[in-house]
Steps between C-alpha positions, in 0.01 A plus 500: 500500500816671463558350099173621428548854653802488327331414142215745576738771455719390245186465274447843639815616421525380174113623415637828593845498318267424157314788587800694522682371192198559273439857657884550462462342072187700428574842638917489486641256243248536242496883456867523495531193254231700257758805537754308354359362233285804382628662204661865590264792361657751290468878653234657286539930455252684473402630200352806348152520409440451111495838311281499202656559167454880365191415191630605181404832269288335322246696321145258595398366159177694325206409532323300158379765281777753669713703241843455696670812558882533585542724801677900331824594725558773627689680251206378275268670663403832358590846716165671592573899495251693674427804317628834638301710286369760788203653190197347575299339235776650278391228185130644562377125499277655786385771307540891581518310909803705663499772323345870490404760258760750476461880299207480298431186485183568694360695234605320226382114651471375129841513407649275750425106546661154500542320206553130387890496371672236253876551430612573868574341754215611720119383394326863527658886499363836543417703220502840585376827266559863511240718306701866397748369704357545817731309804308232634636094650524328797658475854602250752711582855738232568682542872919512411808492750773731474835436349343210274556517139192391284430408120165690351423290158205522262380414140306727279378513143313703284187309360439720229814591339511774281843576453837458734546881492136602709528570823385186740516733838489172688657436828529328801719648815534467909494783730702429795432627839782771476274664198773325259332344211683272235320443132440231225388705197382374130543835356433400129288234389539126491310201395727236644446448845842705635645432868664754694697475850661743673680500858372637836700638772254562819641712779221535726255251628110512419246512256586524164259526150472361218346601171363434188370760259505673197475863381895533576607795269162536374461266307159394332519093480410124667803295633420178678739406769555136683726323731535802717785415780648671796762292710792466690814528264695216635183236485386610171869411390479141670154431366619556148775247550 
């Protein structure tokens, strides 16, 4: 009995030392040995996300049929200028709009009108008579600002030229709101269309007016009179450049 206890647990002892040597080679030995033989990784840094390349100025190809057209520069590009003409309706492309009788031009409504134009630079003028030389025209009020100096410029001609010694009496001129008045006069007649300028000093702010008439000195005739301008001296200078 006692050499079979004794082999009972052997065989026990030995069923459990298996157990414990393939617990011990499965959960100890392996993992290390796989440690040893696994290739080292290589530290991997992190890296940026991806920025997408800037697309290139490239002008998108026409379309078929398209005329292609090169895009102007800046320096190619033409300068608007705003007009700073302050006479309304001053080429009378609007008619008589803007403006007023003045003198006795209410009495005498046939000898003023607008009238188609070829050799100037406006389309249309205003051809004004004066019967025994009575004074008769036009007027406009344009609002001024004192200590401004302003250009008054018109063009007149005589359409029925007799000779260049008669009397024209034609004249355009602003009265400022101090009572001053500056002149443009065509004393003697003309048949080329004739531009005159002269220089305004304002010294008080207001309304001033301008007008457009004949009968100056008397004088029995027609004139016709186009591109009629009143504006500030220092923007009339930079529009003519």
């Amino acid at each position: 009995m006692q050499v079979k206890t004794i082999i009972f647990w052997e065989a026990h002892v030995l069923v459990v030392c298996a157990v414990i040597g393939v617990l011990v080679w499965r959960y100890w030995y392996v993992p290390r040995h796989e440690a040893r033989t696994r290739p080292p990784v290589a530290a991997v840094q992190p890296q940026p996300a991806p920025v997408a390349p800037a697309p290139a100025a490239v002008a998108p190809a026409p379309a078929a049929g398209a005329a292609s057209v090169r895009p102007a520069t800046a320096a190619a590009l033409p300068v608007a200028r705003a007009t700073a003409n302050m006479v309304k309706n001053g080429d009378f492309q609007n008619g008589m709009a803007s403006w007023l009788p003045w003198g006795k031009a209410k009495d005498f409504p046939r000898e003023l009108g607008v009238i188609e134009l070829k050799k100037v630079p406006a389309l249309r003028g205003l051809r004004l008579g004066s019967p025994g030389g009575v004074m008769l025209g036009v007027k406009q009020g344009v609002t001024v600002v004192s200590g401004t100096v302003y250009r008054l410029s018109a063009r007149a001609r005589s359409p029925f030229l007799r000779t260049s010694k008669s009397l024209m009496g034609a004249r355009v001129a602003v009265n400022l709101p101090n009572k001053e008045e500056r002149e443009l006069v065509w004393v003697t007649e003309c048949g080329d269309w004739w531009r005159q300028s002269v220089l305004v000093t304002n010294q008080a702010a207001g309304m001033a007016t301008v007008f457009i008439h004949m009968g100056y000195g008397q004088a029995a005739n027609t004139c016709e009179f186009a591109d009629i301008q009143f504006e500030p001296a220092a923007q009339a200078a930079a529009s003519k450049n």
